[in-house]
C-alpha positions as CSV (number, residue, x, y, z in Angstrom):
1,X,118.6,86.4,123.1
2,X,114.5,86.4,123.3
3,X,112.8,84.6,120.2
4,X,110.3,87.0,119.0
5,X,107.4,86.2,117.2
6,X,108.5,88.0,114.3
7,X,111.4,89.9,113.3
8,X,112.2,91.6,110.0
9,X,115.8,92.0,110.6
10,X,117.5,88.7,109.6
11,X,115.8,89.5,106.2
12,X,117.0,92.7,106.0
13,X,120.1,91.7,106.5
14,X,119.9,89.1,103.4
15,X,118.2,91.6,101.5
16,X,119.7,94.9,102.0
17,X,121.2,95.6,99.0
18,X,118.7,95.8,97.6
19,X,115.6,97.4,100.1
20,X,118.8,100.4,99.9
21,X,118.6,100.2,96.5
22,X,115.3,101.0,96.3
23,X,115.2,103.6,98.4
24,X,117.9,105.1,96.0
25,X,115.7,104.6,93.3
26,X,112.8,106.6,94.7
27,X,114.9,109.3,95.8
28,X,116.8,110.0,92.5
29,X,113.7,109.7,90.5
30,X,112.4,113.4,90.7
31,X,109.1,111.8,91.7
32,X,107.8,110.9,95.2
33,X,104.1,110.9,95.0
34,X,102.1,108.4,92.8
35,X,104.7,107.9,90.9
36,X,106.7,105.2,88.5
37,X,106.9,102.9,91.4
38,X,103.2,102.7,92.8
39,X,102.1,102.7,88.8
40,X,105.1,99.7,88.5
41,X,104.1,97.8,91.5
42,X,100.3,98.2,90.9
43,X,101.2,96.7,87.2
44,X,102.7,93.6,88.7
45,X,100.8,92.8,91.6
46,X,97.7,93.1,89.3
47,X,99.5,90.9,87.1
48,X,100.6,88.5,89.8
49,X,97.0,87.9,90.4
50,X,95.7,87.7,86.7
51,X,93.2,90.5,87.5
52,X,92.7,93.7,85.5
53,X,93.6,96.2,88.0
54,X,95.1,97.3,91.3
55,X,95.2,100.5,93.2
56,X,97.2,101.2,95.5
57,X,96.3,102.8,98.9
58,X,97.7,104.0,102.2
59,X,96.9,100.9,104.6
60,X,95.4,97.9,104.5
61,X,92.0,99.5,106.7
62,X,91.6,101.9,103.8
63,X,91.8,99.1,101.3
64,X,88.7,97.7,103.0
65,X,87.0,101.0,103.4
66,X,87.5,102.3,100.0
67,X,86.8,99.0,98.4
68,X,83.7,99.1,100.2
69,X,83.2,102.3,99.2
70,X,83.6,101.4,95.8
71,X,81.2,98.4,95.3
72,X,78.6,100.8,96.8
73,X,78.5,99.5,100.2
74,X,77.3,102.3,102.5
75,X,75.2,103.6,105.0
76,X,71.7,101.4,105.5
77,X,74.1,98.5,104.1
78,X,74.3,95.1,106.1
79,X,77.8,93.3,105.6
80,X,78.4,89.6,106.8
81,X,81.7,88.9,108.4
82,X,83.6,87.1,111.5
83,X,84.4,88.8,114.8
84,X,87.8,86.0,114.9
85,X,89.8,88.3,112.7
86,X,91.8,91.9,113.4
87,X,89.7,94.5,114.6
88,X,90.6,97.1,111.3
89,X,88.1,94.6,109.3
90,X,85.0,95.7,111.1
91,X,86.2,99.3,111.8
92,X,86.6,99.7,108.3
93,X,82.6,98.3,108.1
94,X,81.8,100.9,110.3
95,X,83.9,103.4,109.1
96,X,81.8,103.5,105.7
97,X,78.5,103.6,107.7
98,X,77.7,99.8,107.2
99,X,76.6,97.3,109.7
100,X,78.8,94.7,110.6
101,X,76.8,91.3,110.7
102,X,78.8,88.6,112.4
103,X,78.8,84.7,111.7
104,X,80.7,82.1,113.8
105,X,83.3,80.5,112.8
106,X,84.9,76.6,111.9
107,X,86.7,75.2,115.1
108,X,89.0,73.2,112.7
109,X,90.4,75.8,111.1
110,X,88.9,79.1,112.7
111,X,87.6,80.7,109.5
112,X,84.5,81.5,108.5
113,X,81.7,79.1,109.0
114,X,80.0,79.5,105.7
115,X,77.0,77.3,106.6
116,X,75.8,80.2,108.6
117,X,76.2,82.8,106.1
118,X,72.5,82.0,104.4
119,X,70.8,82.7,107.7
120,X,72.4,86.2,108.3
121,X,71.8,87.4,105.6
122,X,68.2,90.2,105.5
123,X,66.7,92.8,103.0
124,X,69.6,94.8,103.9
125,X,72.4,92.7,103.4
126,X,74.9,94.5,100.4
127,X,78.2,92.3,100.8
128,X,79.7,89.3,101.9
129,X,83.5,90.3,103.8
130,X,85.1,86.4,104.0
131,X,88.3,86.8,105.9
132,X,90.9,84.6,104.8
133,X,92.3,84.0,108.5
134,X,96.1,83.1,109.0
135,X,96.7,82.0,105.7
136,X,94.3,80.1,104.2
137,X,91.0,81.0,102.1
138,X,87.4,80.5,103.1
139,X,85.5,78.2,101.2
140,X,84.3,80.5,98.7
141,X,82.2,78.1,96.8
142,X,79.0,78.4,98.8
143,X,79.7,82.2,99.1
144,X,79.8,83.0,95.9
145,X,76.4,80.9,95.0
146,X,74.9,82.7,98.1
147,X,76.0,86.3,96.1
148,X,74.4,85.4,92.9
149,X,71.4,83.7,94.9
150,X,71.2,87.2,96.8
151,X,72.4,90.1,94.4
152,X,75.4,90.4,96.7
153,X,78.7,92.0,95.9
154,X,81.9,89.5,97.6
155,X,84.9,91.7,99.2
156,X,87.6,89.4,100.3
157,X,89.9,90.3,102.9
158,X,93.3,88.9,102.0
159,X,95.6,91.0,104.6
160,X,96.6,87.6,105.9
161,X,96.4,85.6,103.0
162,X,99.0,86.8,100.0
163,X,99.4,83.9,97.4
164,X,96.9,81.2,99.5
165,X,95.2,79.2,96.9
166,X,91.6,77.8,97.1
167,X,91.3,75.4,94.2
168,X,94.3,76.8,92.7
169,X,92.6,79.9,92.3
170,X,94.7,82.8,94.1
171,X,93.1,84.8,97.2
172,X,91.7,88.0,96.2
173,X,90.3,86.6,92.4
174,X,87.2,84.9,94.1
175,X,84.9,87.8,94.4
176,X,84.2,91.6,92.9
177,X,87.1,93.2,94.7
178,X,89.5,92.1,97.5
179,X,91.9,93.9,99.9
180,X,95.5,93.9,101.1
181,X,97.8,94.7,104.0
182,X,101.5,95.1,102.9
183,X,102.0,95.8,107.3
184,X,105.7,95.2,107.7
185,X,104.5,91.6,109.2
186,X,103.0,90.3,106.3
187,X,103.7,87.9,104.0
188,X,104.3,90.5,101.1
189,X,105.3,93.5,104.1
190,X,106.2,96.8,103.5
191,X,108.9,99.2,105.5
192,X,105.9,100.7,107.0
193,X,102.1,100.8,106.2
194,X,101.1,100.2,102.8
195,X,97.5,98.5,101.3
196,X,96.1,97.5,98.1
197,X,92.7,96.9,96.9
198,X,92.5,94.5,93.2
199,X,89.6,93.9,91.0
200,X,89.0,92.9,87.3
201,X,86.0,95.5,87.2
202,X,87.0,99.0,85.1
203,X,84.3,101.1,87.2
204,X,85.3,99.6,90.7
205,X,88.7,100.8,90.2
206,X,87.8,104.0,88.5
207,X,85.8,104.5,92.4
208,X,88.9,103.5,93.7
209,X,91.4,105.7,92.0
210,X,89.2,108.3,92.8
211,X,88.2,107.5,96.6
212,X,92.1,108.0,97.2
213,X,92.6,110.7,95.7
214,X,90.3,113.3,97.7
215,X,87.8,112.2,94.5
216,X,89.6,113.6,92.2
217,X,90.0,112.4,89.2
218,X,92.3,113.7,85.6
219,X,92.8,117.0,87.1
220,X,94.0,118.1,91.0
221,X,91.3,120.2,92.9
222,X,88.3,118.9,90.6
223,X,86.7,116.8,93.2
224,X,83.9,114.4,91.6
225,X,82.9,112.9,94.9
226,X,84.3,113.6,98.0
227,X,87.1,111.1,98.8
228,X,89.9,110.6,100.9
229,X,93.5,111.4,100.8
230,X,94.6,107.5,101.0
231,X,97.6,107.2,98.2
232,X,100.6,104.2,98.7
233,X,104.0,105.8,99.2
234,X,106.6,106.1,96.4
235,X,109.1,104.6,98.5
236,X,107.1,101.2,100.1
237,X,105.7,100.6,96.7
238,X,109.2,100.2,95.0
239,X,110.4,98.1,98.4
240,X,107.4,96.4,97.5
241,X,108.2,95.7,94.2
242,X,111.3,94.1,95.0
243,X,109.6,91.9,97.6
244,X,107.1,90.7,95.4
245,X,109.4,89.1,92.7
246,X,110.6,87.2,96.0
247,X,107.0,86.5,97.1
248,X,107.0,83.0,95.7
249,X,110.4,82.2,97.8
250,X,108.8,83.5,101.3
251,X,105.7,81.1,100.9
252,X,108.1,78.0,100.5
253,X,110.4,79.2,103.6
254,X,106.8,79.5,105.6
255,X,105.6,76.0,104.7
256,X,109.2,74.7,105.8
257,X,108.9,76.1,108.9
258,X,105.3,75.3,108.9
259,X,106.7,71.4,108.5
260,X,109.2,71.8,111.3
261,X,106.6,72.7,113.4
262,X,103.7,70.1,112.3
263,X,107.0,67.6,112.9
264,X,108.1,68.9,116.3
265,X,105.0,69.2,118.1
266,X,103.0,66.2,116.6
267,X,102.4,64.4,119.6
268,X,102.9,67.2,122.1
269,X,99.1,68.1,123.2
270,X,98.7,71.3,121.1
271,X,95.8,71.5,118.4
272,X,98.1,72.2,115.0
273,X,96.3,74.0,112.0
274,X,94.2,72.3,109.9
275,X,94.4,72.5,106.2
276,X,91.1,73.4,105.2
277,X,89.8,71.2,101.7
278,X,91.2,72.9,98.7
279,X,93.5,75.2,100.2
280,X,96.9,75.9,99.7
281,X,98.5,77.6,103.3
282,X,101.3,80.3,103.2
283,X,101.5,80.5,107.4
284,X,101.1,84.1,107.8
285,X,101.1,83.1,111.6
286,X,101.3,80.0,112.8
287,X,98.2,79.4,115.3
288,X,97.7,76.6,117.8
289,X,95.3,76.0,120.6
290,X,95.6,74.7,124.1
291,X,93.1,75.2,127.2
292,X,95.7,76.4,129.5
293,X,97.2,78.7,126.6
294,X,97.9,81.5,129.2
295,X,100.2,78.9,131.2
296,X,102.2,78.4,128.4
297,X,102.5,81.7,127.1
298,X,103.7,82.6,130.6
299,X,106.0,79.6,131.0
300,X,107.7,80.2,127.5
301,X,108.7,83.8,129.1
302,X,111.4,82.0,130.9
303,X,112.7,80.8,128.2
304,X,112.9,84.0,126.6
305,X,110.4,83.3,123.7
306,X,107.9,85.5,123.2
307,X,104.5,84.1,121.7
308,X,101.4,86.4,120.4
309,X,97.7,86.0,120.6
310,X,95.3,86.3,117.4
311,X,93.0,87.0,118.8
312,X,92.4,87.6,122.2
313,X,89.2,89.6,122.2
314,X,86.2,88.8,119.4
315,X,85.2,92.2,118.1
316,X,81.8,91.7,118.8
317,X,83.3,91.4,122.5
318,X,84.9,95.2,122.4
319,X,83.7,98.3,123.9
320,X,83.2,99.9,120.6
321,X,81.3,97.8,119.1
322,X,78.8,97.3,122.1
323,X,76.2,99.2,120.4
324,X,75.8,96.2,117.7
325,X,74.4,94.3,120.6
326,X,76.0,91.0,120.5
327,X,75.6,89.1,124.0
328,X,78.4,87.3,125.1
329,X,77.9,83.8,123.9
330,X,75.9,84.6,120.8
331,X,79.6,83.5,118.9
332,X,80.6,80.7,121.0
333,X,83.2,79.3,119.1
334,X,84.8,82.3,118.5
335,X,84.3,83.2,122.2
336,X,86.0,79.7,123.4
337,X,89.0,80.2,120.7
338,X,89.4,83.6,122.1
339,X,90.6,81.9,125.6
340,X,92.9,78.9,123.5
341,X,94.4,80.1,120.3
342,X,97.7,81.7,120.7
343,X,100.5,82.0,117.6
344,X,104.1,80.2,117.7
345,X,107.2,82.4,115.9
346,X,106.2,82.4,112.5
347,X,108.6,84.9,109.5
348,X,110.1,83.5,106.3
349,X,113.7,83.9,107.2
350,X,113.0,82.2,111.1
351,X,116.2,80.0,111.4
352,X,116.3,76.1,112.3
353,X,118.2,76.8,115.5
354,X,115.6,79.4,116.7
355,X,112.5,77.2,115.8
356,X,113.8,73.7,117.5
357,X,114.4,76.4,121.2
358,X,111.0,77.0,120.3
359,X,109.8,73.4,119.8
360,X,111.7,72.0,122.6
361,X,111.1,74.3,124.9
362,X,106.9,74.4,124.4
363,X,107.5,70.3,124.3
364,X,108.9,70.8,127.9
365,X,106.5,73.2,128.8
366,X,103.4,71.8,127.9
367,X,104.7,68.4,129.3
368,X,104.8,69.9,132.7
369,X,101.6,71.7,132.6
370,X,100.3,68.5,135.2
């Protein structure tokens, strides 16, 4: 049977009482548009976070965009990111009329290098996007002195990082606004595509409610601004409602495999994850590094384990994002992670069996690499 990197369906089993129940619930309720389960779930995640407000949206791209849109970040606009994260980050940049400005990143823990922020910044700088990479936060300390120094708005991009702490404060409360992905392989997943964007500030979310709703606002076909049609469904915010009361319970089974792994492959040759100062990790993937990464990848095939890369091309690397003018090496860390980083089988319900094939067989792999 092939080890995937992830796979949703040994939860499902555990938990599909109740996912069927849900979907029971949405259908019986006479409602299936912005209804009592997107206002219910928006409630508690909101709540989860001790932040004032959450909106719901259709993916986690649009809870970028529209939470750039509503902090005012727009056309003209200069944003500071990383090209070392998921492409949908910068598109969503782009997609507001913003330009992407890229920094490099930490080789210890591959997240944003916030020493370099300072210099990247310009006259037309409007927003600082940290991504919290893989789990863990970016040291948001220097960021958020750099956004007071700077008049800068902070949006934090928390698709990887559901209930990481940075000095016990959760990810998405560091900054004005911060966005989610509830993609089926997240940490908090949905059935399907799902986003959220939080804040604690009444007219941010008043923009938000109304940049998903075509800009409407009390009263359907009064358009205030134009807007997109961007709404969470009925039916993934009630699954999702479920999930996050087990939210807590996910993080600990992803640190215990997280162990098992630190454990397994201590003295193997493979560069683990670093725990960043401050930061408590929920392992939305589990990335190592290795020079000959492709080898192994190729090696583990005959074991029948599949393994991922994240990621395998910067986005300042891509074709359509040529026209920002980044030369290749301009982000050489990112560039040289690019060629070593690759992500081990990494889901909350991943049993002990599964993981020690895994573990042996990348301990016998790696041992014959010569």
């Amino acid at each position: 049977m092939t080890t995937r990197v992830w796979d949703y369906l040994p939860e499902y089993e555990k938990e599909r009482e109740d996912i069927l129940d849900a979907v029971e619930t949405v259908f019986s309720s006479g409602r299936l548009v912005l209804g009592a389960s997107v206002r219910g779930f928006e409630e508690e995640f909101a709540a989860y976070h001790g932040v004032r407000h959450c909106a719901g949206v259709d993916n986690g791209t649009n809870a970028i965009k529209l939470g750039l849109q509503a902090l005012g970040v727009g056309p003209g606009d200069e944003v500071v990111t990383v090209s070392n994260t998921a492409a949908p980050t910068v598109v969503a940049i782009d997609a507001v009329g913003a330009t992407p400005v890229f920094v490099d990143v930490d080789p210890r823990t591959f997240l944003m290098d916030v020493g370099q922020v300072a210099a990247a910044i310009t006259p037309r700088t409007r927003c600082l996007l940290p991504v919290h990479l893989y789990g863990q936060c970016v040291d948001m300390e220097p960021l958020r002195s750099l956004a007071a120094e700077h008049g800068l708005v902070i949006l934090e991009d928390c698709a990887q990082a559901h209930g990481a702490r940075h000095h016990g404060a959760l990810a998405g409360t560091m900054g004005q606004a911060a966005a989610f992905s509830f993609y089926p392989t997240k940490v908090l997943g949905a059935y399907g595509d799902g986003g959220a964007t939080i804040t604690s500030d009444d007219e941010v979310d008043r923009n938000l409610r109304r940049l998903r709703y075509y800009g409407m606002e009390e009263r359907y076909y009064v358009v205030q601004t134009p807007g997109h049609n961007s709404r969470l469904d009925e039916l993934h915010a009630e699954i999702l409602r479920r999930k996050l009361r087990r939210l807590d319970g996910y993080i600990a089974a992803r640190r215990e495999v997280a162990r098992r792994y630190a454990e397994g492959l201590a003295d193997v040759g493979l560069v683990l994850p670093q725990l960043a100062p401050g930061n408590d990790h929920v392992y939305y993937v589990y990335v190592v590094r290795h020079p000959r990464r492709d080898d192994i990848i190729a090696a583990l095939k005959g074991y029948d384990i599949e393994l991922n890369i994240s990621y395998p091309w910067p986005v300042h690397t891509m074709t359509g994002f040529a026209h920002l003018g980044y030369e290749r090496g301009s982000l050489p860390v990112t560039e040289r992670l690019a060629t070593e980083i690759f992500s081990l089988p990494m889901y909350a319900s991943l049993s002990p069996d599964l993981q020690d094939k895994v573990i042996s067989a990348l301990r016998e792999v790696v041992s014959n690499l010569g």
